[in-house]
MARKENU-970626 format. One record per residue (C-alpha): residue in three letters; x, y, z. Coordinates in nm, 3 decimals, m for minus. Layout:
REM residues N
> Ala | X | Y | Z
...
This chain:
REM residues 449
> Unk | 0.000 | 0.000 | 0.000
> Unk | 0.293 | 0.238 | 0.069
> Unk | 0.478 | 0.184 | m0.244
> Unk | 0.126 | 0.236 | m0.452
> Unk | 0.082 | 0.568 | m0.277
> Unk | 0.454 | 0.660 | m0.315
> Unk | 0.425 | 0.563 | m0.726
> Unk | 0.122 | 0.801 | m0.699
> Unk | 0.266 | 1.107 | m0.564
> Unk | 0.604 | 1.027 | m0.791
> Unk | 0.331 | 0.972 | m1.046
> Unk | 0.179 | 1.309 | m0.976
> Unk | 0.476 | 1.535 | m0.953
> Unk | 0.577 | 1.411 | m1.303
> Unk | 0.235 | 1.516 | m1.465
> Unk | 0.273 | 1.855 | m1.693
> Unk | m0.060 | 2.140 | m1.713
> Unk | m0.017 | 2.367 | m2.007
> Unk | m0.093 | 2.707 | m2.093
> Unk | m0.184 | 2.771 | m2.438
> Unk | m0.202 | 3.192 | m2.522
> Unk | m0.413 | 3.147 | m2.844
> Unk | m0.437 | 3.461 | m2.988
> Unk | m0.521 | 3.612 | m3.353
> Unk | m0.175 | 3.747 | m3.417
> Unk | 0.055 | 3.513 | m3.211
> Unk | 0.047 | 3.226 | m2.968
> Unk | 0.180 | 3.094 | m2.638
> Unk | 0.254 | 2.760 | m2.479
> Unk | 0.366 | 2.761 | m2.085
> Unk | 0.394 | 2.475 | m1.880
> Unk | 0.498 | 2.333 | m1.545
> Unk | 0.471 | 2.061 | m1.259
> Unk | 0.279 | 1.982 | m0.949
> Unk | 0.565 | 2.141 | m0.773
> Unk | 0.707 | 2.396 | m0.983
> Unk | 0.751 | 2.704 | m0.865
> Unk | 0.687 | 2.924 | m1.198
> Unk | 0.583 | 2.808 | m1.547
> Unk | 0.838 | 2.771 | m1.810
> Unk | 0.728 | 2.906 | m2.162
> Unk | 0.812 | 2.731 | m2.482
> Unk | 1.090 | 2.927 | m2.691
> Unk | 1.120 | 2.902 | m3.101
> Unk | 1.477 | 2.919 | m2.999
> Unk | 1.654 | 2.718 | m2.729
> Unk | 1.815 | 2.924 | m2.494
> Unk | 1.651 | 3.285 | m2.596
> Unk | 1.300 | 3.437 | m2.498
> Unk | 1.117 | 3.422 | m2.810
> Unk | 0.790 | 3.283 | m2.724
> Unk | 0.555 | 3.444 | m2.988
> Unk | 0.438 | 3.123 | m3.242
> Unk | 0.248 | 3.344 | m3.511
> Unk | m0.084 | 3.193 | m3.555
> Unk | m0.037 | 3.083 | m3.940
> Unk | m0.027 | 2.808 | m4.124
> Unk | 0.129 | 2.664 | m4.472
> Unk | 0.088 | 2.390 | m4.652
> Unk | 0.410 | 2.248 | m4.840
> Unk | 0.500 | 1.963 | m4.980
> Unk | 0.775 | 1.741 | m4.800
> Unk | 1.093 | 1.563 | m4.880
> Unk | 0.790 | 1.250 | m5.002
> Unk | 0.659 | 1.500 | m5.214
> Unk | 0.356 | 1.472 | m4.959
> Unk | 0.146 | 1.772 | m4.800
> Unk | 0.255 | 1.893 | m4.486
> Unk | 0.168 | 2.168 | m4.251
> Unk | 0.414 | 2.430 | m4.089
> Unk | 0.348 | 2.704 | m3.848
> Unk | 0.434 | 3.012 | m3.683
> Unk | 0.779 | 3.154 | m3.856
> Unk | 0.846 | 2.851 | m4.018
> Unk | 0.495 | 2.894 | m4.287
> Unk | 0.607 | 3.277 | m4.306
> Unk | 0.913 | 3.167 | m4.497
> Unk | 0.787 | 2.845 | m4.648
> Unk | 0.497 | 3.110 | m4.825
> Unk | 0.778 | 3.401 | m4.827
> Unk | 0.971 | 3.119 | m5.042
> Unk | 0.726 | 3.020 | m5.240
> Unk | 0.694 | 2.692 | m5.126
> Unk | 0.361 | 2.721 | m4.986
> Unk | 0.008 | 2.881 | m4.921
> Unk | m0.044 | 3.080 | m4.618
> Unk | m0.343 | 3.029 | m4.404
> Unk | m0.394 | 3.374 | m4.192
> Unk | m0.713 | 3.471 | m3.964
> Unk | m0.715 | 3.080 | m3.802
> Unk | m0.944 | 3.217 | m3.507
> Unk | m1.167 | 3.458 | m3.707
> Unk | m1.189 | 3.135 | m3.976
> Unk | m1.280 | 2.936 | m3.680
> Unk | m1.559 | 3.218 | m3.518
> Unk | m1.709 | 3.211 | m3.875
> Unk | m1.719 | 2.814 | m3.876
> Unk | m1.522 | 2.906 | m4.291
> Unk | m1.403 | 2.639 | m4.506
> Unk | m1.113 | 2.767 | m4.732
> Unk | m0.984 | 2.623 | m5.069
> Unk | m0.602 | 2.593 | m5.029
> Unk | m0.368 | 2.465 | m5.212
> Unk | 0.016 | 2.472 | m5.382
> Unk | 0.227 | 2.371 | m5.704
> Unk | 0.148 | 2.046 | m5.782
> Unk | m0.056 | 1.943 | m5.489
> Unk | m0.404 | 1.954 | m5.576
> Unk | m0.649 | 2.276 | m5.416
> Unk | m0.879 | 2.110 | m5.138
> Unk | m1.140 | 2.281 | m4.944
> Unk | m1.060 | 2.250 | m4.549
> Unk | m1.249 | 2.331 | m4.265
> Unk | m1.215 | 2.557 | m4.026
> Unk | m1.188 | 2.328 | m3.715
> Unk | m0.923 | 2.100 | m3.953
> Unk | m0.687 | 2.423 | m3.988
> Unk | m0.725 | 2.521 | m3.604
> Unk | m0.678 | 2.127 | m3.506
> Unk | m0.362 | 2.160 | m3.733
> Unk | m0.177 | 2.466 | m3.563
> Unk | m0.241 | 2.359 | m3.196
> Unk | m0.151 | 1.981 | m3.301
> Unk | 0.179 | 2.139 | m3.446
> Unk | 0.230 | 2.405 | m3.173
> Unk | 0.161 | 2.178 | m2.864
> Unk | 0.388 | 1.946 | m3.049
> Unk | 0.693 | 2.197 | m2.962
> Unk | 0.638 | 2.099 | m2.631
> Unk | 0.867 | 1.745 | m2.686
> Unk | 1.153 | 1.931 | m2.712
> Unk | 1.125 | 2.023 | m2.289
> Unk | 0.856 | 1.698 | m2.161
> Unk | 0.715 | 1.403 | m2.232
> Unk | 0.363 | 1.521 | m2.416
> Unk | 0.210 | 1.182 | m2.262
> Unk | 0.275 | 1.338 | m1.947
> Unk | 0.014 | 1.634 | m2.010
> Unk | m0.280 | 1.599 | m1.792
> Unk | m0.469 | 1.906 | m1.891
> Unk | m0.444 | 2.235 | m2.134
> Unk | m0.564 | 2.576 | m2.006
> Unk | m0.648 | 2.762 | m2.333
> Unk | m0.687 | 3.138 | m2.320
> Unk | m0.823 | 3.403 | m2.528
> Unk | m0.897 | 3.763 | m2.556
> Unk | m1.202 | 3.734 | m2.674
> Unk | m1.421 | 3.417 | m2.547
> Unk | m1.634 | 3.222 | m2.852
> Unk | m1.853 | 2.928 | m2.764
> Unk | m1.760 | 2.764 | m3.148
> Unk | m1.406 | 2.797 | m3.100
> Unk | m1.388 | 2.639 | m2.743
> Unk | m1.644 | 2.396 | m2.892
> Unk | m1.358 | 2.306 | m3.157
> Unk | m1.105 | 2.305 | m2.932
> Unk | m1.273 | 2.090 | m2.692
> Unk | m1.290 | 1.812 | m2.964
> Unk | m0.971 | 1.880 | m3.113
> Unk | m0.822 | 1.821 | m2.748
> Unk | m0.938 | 1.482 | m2.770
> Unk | m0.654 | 1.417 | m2.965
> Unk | m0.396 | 1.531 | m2.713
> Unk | m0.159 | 1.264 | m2.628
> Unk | m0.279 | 0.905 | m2.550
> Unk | m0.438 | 0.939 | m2.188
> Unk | m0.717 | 1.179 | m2.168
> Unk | m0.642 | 1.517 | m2.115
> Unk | m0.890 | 1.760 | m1.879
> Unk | m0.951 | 2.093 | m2.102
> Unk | m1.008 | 2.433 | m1.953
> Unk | m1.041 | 2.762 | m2.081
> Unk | m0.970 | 3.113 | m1.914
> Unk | m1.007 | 3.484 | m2.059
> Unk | m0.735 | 3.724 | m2.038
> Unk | m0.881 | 3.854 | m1.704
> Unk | m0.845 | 3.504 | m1.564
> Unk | m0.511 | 3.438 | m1.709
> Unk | m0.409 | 3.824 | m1.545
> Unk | m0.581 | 3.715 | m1.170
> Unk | m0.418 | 3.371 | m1.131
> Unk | m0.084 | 3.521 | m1.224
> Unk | m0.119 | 3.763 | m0.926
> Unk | m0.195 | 3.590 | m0.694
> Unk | 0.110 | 3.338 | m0.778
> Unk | 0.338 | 3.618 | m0.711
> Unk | 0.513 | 3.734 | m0.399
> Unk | 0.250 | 3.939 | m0.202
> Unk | 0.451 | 4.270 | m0.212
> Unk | 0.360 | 4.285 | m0.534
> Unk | m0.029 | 4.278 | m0.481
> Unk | m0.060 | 4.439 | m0.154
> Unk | m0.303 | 4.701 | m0.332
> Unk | m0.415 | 4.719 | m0.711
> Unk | m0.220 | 4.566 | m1.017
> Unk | m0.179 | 4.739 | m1.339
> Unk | m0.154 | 4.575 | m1.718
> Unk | m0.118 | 4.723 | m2.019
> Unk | m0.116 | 4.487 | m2.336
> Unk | 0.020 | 4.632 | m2.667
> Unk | m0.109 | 4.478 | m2.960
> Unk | m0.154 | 4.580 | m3.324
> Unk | m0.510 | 4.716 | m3.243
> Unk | m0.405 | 4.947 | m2.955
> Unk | m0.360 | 4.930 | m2.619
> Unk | m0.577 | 4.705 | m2.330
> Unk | m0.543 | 4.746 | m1.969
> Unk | m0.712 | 4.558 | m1.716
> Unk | m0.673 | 4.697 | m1.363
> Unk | m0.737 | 4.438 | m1.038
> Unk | m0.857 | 4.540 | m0.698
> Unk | m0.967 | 4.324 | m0.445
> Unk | m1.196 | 4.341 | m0.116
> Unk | m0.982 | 4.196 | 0.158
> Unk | m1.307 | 4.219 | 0.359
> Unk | m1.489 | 3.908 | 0.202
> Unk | m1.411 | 3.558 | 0.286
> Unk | m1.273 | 3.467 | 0.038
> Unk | m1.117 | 3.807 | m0.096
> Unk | m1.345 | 3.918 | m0.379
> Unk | m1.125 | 4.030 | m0.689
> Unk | m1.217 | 4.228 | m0.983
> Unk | m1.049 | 4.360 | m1.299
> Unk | m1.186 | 4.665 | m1.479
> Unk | m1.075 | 4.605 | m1.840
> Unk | m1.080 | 4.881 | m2.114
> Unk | m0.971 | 4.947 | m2.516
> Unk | m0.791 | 5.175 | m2.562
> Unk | m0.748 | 5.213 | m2.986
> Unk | m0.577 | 5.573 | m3.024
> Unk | m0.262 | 5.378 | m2.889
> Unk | m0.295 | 5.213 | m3.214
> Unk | 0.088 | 5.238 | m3.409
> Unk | 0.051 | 5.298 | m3.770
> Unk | 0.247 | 5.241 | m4.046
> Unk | 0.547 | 5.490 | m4.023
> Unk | 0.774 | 5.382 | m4.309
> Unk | 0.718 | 5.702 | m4.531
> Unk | 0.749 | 5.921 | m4.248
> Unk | 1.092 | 6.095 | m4.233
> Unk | 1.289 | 6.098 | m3.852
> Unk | 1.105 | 6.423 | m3.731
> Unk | 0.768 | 6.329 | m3.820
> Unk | 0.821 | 5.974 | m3.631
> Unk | 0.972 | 6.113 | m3.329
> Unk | 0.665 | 6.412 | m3.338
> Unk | 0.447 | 6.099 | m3.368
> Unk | 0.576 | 5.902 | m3.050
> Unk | 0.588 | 6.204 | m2.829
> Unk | 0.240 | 6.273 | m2.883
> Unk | 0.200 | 5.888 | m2.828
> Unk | 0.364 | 5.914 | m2.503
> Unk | 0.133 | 6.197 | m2.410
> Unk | m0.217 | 5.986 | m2.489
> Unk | m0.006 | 5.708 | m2.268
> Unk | 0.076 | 5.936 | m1.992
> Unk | m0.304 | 6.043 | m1.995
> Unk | m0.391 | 5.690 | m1.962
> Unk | m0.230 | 5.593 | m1.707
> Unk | m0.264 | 5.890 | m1.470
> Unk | m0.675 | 5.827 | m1.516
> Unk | m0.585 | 5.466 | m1.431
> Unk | m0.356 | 5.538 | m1.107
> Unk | m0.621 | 5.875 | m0.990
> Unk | m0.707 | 5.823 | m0.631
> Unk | m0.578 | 5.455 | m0.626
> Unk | m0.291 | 5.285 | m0.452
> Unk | m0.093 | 5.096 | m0.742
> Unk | 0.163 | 4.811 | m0.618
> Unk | 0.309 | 4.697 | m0.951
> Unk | 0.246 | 4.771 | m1.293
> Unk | 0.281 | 4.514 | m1.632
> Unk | 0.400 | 4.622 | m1.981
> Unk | 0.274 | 4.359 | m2.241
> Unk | 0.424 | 4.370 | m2.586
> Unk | 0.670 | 4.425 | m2.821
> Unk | 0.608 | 4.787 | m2.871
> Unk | 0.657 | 4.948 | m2.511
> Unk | 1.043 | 5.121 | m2.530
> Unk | 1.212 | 5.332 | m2.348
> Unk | 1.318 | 5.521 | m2.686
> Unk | 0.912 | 5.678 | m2.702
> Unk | 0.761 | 5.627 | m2.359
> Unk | 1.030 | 5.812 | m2.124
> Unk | 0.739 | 6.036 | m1.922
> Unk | 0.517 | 5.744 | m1.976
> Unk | 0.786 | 5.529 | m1.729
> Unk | 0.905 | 5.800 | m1.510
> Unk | 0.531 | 5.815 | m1.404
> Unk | 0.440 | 5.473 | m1.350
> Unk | 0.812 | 5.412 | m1.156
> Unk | 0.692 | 5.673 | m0.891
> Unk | 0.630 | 5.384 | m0.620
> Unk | 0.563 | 5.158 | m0.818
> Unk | 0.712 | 4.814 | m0.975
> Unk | 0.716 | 4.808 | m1.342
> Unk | 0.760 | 4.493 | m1.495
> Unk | 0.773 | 4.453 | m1.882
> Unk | 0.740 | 4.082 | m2.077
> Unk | 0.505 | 3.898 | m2.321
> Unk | 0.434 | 3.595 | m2.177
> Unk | 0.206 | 3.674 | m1.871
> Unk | m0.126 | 3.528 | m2.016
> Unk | m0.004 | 3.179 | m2.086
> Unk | 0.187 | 3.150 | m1.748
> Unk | m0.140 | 3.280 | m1.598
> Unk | m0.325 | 2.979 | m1.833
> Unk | m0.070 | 2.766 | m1.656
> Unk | m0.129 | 2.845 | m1.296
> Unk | m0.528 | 2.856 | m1.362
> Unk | m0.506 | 2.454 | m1.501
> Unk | m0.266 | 2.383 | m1.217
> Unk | m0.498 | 2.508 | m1.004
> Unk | m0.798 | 2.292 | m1.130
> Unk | m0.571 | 1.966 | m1.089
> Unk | m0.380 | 2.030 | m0.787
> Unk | m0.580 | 2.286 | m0.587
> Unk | m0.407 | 2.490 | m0.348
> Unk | m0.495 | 2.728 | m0.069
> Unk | m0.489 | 2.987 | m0.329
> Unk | m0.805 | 2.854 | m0.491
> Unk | m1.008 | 2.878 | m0.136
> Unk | m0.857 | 3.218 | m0.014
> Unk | m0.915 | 3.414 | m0.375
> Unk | m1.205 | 3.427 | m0.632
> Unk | m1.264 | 3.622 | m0.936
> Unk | m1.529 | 3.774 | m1.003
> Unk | m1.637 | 3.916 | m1.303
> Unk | m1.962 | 3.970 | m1.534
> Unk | m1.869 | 3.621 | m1.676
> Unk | m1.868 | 3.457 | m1.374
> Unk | m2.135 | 3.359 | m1.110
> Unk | m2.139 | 3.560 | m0.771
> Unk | m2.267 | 3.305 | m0.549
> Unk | m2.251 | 2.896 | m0.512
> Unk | m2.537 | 2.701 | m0.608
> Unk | m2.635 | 2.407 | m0.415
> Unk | m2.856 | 2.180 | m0.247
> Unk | m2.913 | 2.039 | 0.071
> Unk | m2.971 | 1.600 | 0.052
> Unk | m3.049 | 1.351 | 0.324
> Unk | m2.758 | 1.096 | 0.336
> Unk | m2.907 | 0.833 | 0.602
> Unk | m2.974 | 0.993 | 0.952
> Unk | m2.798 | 1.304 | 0.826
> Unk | m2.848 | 1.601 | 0.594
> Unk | m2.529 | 1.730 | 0.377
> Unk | m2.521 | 2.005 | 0.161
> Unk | m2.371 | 1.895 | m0.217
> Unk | m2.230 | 2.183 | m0.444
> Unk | m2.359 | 2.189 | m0.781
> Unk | m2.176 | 2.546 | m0.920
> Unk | m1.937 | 2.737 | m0.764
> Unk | m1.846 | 3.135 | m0.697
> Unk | m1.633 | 3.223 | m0.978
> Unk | m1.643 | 3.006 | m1.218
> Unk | m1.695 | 3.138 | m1.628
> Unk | m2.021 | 3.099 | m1.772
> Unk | m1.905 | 2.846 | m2.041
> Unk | m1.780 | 2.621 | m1.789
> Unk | m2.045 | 2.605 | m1.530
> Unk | m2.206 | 2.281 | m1.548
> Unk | m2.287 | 1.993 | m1.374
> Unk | m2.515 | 1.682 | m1.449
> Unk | m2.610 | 1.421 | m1.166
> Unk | m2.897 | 1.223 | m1.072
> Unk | m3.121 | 1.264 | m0.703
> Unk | m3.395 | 1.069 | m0.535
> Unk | m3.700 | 1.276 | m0.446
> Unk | m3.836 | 1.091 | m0.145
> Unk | m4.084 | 1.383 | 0.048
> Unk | m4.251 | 1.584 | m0.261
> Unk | m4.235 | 1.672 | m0.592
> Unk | m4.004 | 1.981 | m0.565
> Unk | m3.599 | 2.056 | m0.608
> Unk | m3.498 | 2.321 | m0.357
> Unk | m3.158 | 2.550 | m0.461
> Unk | m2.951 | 2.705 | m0.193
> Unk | m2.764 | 3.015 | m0.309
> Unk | m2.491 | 3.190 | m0.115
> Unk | m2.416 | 3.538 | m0.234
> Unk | m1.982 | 3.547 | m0.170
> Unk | m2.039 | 3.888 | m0.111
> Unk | m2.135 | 3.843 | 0.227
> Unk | m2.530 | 3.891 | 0.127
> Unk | m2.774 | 3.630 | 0.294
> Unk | m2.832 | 3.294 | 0.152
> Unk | m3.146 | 3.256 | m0.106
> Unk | m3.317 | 2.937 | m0.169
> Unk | m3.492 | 2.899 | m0.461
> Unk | m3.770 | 2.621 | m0.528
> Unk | m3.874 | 2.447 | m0.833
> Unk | m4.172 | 2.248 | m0.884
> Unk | m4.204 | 1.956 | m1.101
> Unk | m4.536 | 1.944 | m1.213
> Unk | m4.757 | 1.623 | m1.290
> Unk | m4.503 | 1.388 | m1.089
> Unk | m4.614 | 1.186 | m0.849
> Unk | m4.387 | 1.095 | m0.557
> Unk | m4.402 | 0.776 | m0.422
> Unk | m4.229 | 0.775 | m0.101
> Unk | m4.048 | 0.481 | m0.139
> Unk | m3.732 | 0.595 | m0.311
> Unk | m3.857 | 0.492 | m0.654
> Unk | m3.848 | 0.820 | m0.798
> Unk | m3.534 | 0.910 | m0.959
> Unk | m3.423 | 1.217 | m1.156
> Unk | m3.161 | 1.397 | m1.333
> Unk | m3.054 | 1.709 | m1.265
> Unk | m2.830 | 1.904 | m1.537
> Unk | m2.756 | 2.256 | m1.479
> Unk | m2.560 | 2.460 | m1.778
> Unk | m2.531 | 2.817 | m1.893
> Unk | m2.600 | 2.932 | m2.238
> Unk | m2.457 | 3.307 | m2.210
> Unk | m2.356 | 3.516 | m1.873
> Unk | m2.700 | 3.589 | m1.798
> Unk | m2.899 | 3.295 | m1.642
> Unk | m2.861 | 2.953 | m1.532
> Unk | m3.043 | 2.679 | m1.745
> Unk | m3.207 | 2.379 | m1.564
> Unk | m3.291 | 2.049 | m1.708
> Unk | m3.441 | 1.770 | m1.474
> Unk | m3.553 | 1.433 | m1.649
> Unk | m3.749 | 1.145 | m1.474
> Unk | m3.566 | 0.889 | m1.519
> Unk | m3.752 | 0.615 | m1.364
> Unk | m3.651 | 0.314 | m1.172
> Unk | m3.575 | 0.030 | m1.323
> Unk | m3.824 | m0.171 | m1.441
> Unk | m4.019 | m0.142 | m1.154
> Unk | m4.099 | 0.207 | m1.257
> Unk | m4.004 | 0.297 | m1.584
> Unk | m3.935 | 0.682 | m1.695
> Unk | m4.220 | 0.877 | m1.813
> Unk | m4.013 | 1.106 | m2.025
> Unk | m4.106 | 1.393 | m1.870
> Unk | m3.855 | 1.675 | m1.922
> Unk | m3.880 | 2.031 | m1.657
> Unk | m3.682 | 2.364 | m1.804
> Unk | m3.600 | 2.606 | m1.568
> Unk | m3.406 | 2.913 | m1.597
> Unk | m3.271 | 3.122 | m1.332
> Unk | m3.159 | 3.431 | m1.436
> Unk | m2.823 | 3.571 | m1.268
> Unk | m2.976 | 3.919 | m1.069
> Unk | m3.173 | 3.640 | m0.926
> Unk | m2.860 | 3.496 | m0.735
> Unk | m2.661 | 3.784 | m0.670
């Protein structure tokens, strides 16, 4: 019996969680172990910090004369080359459920899917991974995005089926998410009061700002996220050296403006620069500002590590996950659950928790209704309001008392607005066989919080 739970915990320590950034212009894979202290993120070159795999694809033929996919840099040169057709907009192809006709040289034009071409790059990009772990050794993949979309997790979901040999759990986190678990994985000098990030991309600036209220058990944490598109960079080749430099002082300027708005009337602990295009050659006042008390910290990779710690979390929870929650307009405010005799006793049995997204809260299980025909709901408010309960009647059963009336209960959410109910009869046996009869209930969010 020892040895079995030694192999376990040896077993345990050597299973992987990934982080997978999947974003329109570029991608991210982070991973680590049980007992890792901080995620390591996947380089395209051994030994440097270049962890931005662009999201492309191109189809070439190989040394068979065969057709073979390669992404990220790799298809930029293979197309640059001529060797190949490039495959842009993979997430936008994927939101649109497109098919698109591709094809090169000799190999003949074929009309693909867009679930094939996004099953392609992540098979290809999670396959980098074999250069630092064993990929049989992955036991689940965080994927996060800016923008959440129920077809592309819906892809992803079945394209992570695919994942290795042993079945791999599949989670999915927004930016927000990726930004909260990150924190709170840091040394708490960092996040004694509110947390700053800015992320550059090629559409402007984002910045999410996290507070929390230390006065809710647990602490309550919120991010206030906003767009911010006259950060936007244009072009600038046919501009001469005086008209770029007049250009990136006024750019400073709409940054400095930002971020003073931002830091008005707030404590700020640390501050995050995201991207590429932050420098100390345009944003000098920008800097000086934000270093007034304040850590700055500049990177790229803070959403995948932040994927990382999130899947972690699901498989090896820590006291992290009971001390902290998120909450945001995605997530639910309050757990959802039920009270059940068990023998002599009653216990109460969670059915959806405080904090978690919309597109993953659900839960299916079956209950015995023994006194009447109704499914009572406890709902706890985390921010400290009093416990609800809410009642649902199933109509036109009849309870028999013995036991003998078994149901399912599947709860699910459909957007951030409401919870959907679904309880089925499902009989008992052949003593008692199902009627069939289906209840819908919906119970809309400012119901429960």
């Amino acid at each position: 019996m020892l040895i079995d739970r030694a192999l376990d915990e040896m077993t345990k320590k050597n299973k992987v969680v990934v982080g997978f950034d999947l974003g329109s212009d570029f991608s991210q894979i982070s991973y680590c172990r049980q007992n890792q202290s901080m995620p390591d993120t996947v380089s395209l070159v051994m030994g440097e910090e270049q962890y931005n795999i662009p999201t492309l694809l191109c189809r070439r033929k190989d040394a068979e004369g065969d057709a073979a996919w390669v992404i990220g840099k790799e298809a930029l040169l293979a197309a640059k080359e001529g060797e190949g057709v490039l495959v842009r907009d993979l997430l936008q192809l994927a939101k649109n459920n497109a098919s698109v006709r591709v094809g090169t040289g000799s190999l003949a034009e074929e009309e693909l899917s867009a679930e094939y071409l996004l099953r392609m790059f992540v098979k290809k990009a999670l396959a980098t991974l074999a250069a630092y772990i064993v990929t049989d050794d992955i036991a689940a993949v965080a994927f996060s995005m800016r923008d959440m979309d129920t077809a592309v997790m819906k892809m992803l979901r079945d394209i992570s089926k695919h994942i290795g040999k042993r079945k791999t759990e599949v989670y999915f986190m927004s930016y927000e998410d990726c930004f909260f678990q990150y924190i709170i994985h840091q040394p708490q000098e960092m996040w004694i009061h509110d947390v700053l990030l800015y992320d550059y991309r090629s559409d402007g600036i984002k910045s999410y700002l996290l507070s929390m209220n230390r006065k809710t058990n647990p602490v309550a944490c919120f991010i206030d996220a906003a767009h911010h598109p006259q950060m936007k960079i244009p072009d600038l080749a046919d501009k001469n050296e005086t008209a770029k430099g007049a250009f990136f002082k006024q750019l400073d300027s709409s940054l400095l403006e930002i971020v003073r708005k931002n830091c008005d009337q707030r404590v700020i602990t640390s501050v995050f620069l995201l991207g590429d295009s932050f420098s100390r050659d345009w944003c000098r006042e920008s800097l000086k500002y934000m270093c007034r008390g304040r850590r700055v910290f500049q990177g790229n990779n803070l959403f995948s590590k932040g994927a990382c710690y999130g899947a972690r979390e699901r498989v090896y929870p820590s006291t992290l996950s009971a001390s902290y929650v998120y909450l945001s307009e995605d997530k639910l405010r309050a757990n959802i659950g039920m009270t059940c005799d068990r023998g002599q006793t009653e216990v109460y049995y969670p059915i959806l928790d405080a904090g978690t997204s919309w597109y993953e809260a659900q839960n299916t299980f079956d209950v015995m209704l023994v006194k009447n025909n109704a499914i009572t709901l406890n709902i706890a408010p985390v921010d400290g309001r009093k416990t609800r309960v809410a009642r649902i009647s199933l109509e036109g059963l009849k309870v028999r008392g013995n036991k003998t009336n078994r149901v399912e209960l599947h709860f699910y959410m459909e957007d951030a607005n409401a919870v959907q109910i679904e309880i089925t009869d499902k009989g008992f046996g052949q003593f008692f066989p199902s009627t069939g009869q289906v209840w819908k209930e919906c119970l809309p969010l400012e119901a429960i919080t």
